[in-house]
N, C-alpha and C positions, 0 to 999 in steps of 0.2 A: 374309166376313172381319169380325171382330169387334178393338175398336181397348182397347189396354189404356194409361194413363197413368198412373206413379209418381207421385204428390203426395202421401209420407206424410211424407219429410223435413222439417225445420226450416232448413236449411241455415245450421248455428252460423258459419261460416265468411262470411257475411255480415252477420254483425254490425255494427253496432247496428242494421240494418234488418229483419231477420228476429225482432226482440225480440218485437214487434208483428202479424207475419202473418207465414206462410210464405215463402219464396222464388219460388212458384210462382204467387202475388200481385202480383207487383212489375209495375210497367210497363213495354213496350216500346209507343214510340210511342202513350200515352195508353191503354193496355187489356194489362190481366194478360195476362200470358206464358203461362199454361196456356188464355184463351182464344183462343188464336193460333193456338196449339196445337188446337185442337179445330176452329176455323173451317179449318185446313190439312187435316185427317182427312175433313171432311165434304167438302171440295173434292176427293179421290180417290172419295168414292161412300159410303166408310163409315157407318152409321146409328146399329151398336152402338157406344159408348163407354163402356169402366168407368173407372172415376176411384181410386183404392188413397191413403187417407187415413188421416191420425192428427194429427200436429200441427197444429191449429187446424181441426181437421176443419172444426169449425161455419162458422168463418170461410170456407170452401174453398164448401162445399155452397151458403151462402146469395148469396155473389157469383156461382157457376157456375150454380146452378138446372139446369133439366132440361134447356134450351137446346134446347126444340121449335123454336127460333127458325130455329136450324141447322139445322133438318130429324134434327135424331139426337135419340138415347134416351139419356139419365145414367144410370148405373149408380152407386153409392158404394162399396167396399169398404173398410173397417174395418182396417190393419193393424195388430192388436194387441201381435203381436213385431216391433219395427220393426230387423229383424236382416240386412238387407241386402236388396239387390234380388231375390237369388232368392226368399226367404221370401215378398216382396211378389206376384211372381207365382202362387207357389204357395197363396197365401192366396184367391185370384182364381180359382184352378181350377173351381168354383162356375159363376162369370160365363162362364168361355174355355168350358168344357165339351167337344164335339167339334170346334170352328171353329177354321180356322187365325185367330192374332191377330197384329197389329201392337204390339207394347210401346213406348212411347215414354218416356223420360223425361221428367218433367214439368219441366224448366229448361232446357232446349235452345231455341234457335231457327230449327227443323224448320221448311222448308216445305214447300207441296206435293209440287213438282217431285221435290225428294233424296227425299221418302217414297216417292212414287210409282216412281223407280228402283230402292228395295228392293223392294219390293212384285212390281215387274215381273220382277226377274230369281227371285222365289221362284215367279210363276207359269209362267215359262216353263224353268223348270227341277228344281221341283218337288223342291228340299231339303226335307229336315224341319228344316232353321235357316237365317236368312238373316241378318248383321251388317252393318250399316252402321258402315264407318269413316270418318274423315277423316284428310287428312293436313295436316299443319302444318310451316311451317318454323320452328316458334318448339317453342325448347327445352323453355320454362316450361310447357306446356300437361302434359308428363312429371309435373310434382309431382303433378298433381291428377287424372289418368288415366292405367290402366298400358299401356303400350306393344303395340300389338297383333301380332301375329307369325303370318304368311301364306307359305305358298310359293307358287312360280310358276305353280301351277294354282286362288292364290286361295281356297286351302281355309287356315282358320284352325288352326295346329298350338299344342302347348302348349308344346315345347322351346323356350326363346330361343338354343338354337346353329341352331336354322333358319334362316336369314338373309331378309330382311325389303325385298321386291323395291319398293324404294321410296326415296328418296335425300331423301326428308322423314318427318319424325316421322309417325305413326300411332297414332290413339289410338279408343277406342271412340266413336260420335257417340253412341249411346243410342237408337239406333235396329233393331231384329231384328222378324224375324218369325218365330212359330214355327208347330210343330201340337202338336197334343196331346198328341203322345208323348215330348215332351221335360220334360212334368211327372213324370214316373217320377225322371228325374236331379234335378229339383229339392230332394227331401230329403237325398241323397247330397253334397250341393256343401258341402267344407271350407269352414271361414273362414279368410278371408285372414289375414295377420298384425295387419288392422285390426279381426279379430275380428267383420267382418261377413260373410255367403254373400252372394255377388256372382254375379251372373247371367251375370256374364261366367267367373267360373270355373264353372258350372255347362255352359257352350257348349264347355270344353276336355275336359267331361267325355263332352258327347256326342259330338266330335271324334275320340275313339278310337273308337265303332263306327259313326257315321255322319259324310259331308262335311257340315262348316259353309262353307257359303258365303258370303265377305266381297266386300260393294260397295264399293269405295272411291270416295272424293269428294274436289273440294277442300274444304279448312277454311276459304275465307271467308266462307261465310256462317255458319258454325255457331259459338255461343258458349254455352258449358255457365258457366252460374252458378255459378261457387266464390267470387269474392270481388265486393266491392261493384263496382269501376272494370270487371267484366265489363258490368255494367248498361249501364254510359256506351257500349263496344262495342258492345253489341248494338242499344242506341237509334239510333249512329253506322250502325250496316250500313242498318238501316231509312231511317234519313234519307237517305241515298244514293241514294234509287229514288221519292221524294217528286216529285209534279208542282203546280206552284203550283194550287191552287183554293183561292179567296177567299168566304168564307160569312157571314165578321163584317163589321162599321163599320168602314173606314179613313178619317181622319179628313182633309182635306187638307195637305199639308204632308209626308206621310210616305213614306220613301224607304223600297223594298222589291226588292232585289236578289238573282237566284238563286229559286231554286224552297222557295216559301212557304205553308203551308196554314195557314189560319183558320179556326176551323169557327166554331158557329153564337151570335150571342150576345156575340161579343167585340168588343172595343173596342180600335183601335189609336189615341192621339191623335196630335195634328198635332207636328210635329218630329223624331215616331220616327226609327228605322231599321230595319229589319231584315234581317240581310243571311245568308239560305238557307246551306245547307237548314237551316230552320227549320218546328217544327210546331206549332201555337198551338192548343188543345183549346176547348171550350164555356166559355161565360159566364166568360172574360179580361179584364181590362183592364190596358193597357198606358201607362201613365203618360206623360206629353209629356217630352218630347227625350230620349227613354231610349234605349238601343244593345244589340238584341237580335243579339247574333252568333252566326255557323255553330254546326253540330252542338246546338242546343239544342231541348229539351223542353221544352215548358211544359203540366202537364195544368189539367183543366177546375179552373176556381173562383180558378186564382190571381190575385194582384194584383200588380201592380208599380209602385212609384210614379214619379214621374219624374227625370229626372237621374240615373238608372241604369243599369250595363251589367251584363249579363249574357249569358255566351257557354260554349260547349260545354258545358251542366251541362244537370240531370235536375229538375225543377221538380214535383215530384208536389201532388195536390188539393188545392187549397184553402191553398195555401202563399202567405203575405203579404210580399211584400219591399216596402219602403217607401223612401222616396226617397234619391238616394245615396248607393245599393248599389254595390258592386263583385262579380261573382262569378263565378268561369273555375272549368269541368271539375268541379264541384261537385254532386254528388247533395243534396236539400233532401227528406225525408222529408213527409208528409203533413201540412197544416198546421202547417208552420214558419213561426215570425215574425218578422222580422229588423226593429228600428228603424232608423233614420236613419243612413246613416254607415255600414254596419257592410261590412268589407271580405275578403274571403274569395281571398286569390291561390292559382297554380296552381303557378310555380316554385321551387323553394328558390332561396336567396341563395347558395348552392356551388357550383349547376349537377347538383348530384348527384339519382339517381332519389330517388324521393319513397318515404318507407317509412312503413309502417303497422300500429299497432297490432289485431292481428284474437284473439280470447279468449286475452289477456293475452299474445300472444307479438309478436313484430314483425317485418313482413311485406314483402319488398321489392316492392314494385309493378312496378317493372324500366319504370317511366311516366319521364320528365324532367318532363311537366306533369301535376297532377293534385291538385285543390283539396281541400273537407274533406268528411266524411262524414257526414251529419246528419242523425238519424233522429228520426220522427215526434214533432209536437207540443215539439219545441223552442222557445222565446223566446232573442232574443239584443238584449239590450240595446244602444243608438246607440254609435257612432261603437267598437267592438267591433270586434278581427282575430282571424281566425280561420287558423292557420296550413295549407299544404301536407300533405295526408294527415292530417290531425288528427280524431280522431271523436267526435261529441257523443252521449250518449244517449238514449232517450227520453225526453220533457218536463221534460228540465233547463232553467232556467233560469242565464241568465245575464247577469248585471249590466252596465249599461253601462261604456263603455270597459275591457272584461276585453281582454285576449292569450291566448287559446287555442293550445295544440299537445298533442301527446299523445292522450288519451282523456278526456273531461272526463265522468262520470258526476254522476245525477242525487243531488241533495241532500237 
C-alpha cells in the first residue's frame, strides 16, 4: 500500500498565517503538521509516500526533503488545476498506479492508531473505498465539512433523508483508502456548489455500484485546519500526552509544575515558573521571573525576556518577546518581535465570544478566550495592546504604544 497526501492548498482561511507558507507548514508541537503526518504513515509500515503540491511547492519540498530518515520514499506531484480533492488524486494516478492507497489530507492530525483502523478494516474486508469519519458534538465543525450520511450497515449513502446512526455530528476526517478502480469515477465527480470536485463527492459516486465503507471514530483527537485558533487546538490535544523530559539548563530558583519538556540547548533562568503542560523547543531562553503557563508552545530559537507571562499561546521560531510581556491564547508567527510592555489579552471586556476578522469577512470563533493573531515577521513596538482576536499581517510594523483590534495590515 502506497500513502498519498493532499498538500497543494494555501488554506486562505488561515489568514494571515498562510500569507507566508502553506498550512501544511505550520507547527504542532514544534514540527510541521505534514511531518507528523508522514512520521504516523511510516509508523503503520508504509514506505511509499506521494506528497500532491502547488502553493508554495518549493517551500513544501525543501522543509520535507526525501525523508530517508523515516525509512520512506518522497514522491512530489505537481497539482496544476488545484480544482479540488478529486482532481488531486487523479492528478496522482501516475504515483497510485495499481496499489491500494491511503489518501490523507495534509492538515489533519491523523495518527497512527485512527489510520491504522482504516487501513485494518479495508484489509480485512476488502472494499474498493474505505472513509474515515469522525464524530463531533460541536455544531461548528458543519460550516467547514459536509455532514457525512451512513446507514446502519456503515455503508456511506448519498441521500440526506437516510437517517445518520449517530446522535453526534459526522463529518469526513480526510482520511480513505482506495484501489485503483475508483480512478475511473474521479473524472465524473460534479463540483460542488464551491465549484471544487471533492473526493468525497466522487466516494457517493462510487456508492451507487459499489459499498463504501465508513469507520467511524471519536473527534478528539482530530483537528482539520480551517482557521488559525484550530492550531491552538491541535497544539492543546498534543500537550495533553507530554511526559516531563528535561534536556536544557534549569537555572536554580525555578519552579516547574505538571508535565514539562525542554529540549536541547535552552535556558530557563532562576525565578521562572512554569507550569505544564508545557513544551519548550531547542536553543530558548527564558528570561528570570517570567510565568510560562499551561497549554503553551514555545518553538526553537525563541526569546523571552524577563517579568513576562505567557500562557496558552503558539510561540513559532525565532519569535523575540522582550521583558514585560503579557500574552494569553495568542499564536506569534515566525520571528515576531514584541518590545517592552507590549500586552496582548485573551478576554473581551463583554464577556462575549471573541470574533474575527478571516479574508475581509468576520468570523465568530464561538472561543470566550482567545488572544491576537500575528503572522510572521511582525514588530510591535513597547508598551503596545493588542486586542482579543485581532490580526496583524506579515512584517508590519507597529509603533510603540499603538491599540491594535481589527486587522492591522502592513504599510
Amino acid at each position: 500500500m502506497k500513502a498519498l497526501i493532499l498538500a497543494a492548498g494555501r488554506g486562505s482561511d488561515l489568514n494571515p498565517l498562510t500569507q507566508v507558507k502553506p498550512k501544511h507548514l505550520l507547527p504542532v508541537l514544534n514540527k510541521p503538521i505534514i511531518i507528523r503526518l508522514i512520521e504516523e504513515v511510516a509508523k503503520i509500515g508504509i514506505r511509499e509516500v506521494g506528497i500532491v503540491v502547488h502553493y508554495k511547492k518549493d517551500l513544501i519540498e525543501s522543509t520535507v526533503g526525501t525523508r530517508v530518515d523515516m525509512g520512506v520514499e518522497i514522491t512530489y506531484i505537481d497539482q496544476k488545476n488545484t480544482n479540488g480533492t478529486a482532481v488531486a488524486v487523479y492528478e496522482a494516478r501516475d504515483f497510485i498506479e495499481d496499489s491500494p492507497v491511503l489518501v490523507l489530507h495534509g492538515d489533519i492530525t491523523a495518527d497512527a492508531e485512527r489510520i491504522h483502523k482504516v487501513v485494518k478494516v479495508f484489509e480485512e474486508e476488502q472494499c474498493p473505498v474505505v472513509l474515515g469519519v469522525e464524530q463531533s458534538p460541536n455544531e461548528a465543525d458543519l460550516q467547514t465539512q459536509p455532514q457525512i450520511v451512513f446507514d446502519k450497515d456503515m455503508r456511506l449513502r448519498k441521500s440526506s433523508r437516510i437517517p445518520i446512526y449517530t446522535s453526534k455530528f459526522v463529518v469526513n476526517s480526510g482520511i480513505y483508502i482506495l484501489t485503483p478502480d475508483v480512478l475511473k469515477y474521479l473524472p465524473k465527480t460534479r463540483p460542488t456548489i464551491r465549484g471544487k470536485r471533492e473526493l468525497i463527492k466522487t466516494l457517493e459516486l462510487v456508492s451507487l455500484d459499489n459499498p463504501v465503507r465508513v469507520v467511524i471514530d471519536s473527534g478528539e483527537w482530530w483537528y482539520n485546519l480551517n482557521y488559525p485558533w484550530d492550531l491552538l487546538d491541535a497544539n492543546r490535544y498534543f500537550l495533553k500526552y507530554l511526559k516531563t523530559c528535561v534536556k536544557g539548563r534549569v537555572e536554580r530558583g525555578v519552579v516547574m509544575e505538571g508535565e514539562v519538556v525542554i529540549m536541547e540547548n535552552s535556558v530557563i533562568e532562576s525565578g521562572t515558573t512554569v507550569i505544564g503542560p508545557v513544551y519548550i523547543g531547542r536553543d530558548v531562553t527564558i528570561g528570570a521571573n517570567t510565568v510560562i503557563g499551561p497549554y503553551t508552545v514555545i518553538c526553537d530559537g525563541v526569546k523571552i525576556g524577563p517579568l513576562s507571562y505567557v500562557s496558552g499561546s503558539l510561540l513559532m521560531y525565532k519569535c523575540t518577546v522582550n521583558s514585560h510581556c503579557s500574552i494569553f491564547d495568542t499564536i506569534l508567527g515566525e520571528e515576531v518581535y514584541l518590545e517592552s510592555g507590549v500586552m496582548i489579552p485573551a478576554t473581551s471586556i463583554t464577556g462575549d465570544t471573541i470574533k474575527v476578522v478571516v479574508n475581509d469577512r468576520i468570523v465568530d470563533s464561538r472561543r470566550e478566550h482567545l488572544g491576537a493573531i500575528i503572522a510572521d515577521g511582525v514588530k510591535i513596538g513597547a508598551n503596545s495592546s493588542v486586542s482579543p482576536g485581532a490580526v496583524i499581517e506579515p512584517k508590519a510594523i507597529i509603533p510603540m504604544c499603538s491599540r491594535i483590534s481589527g486587522i492591522f495590515r502592513k504599510r
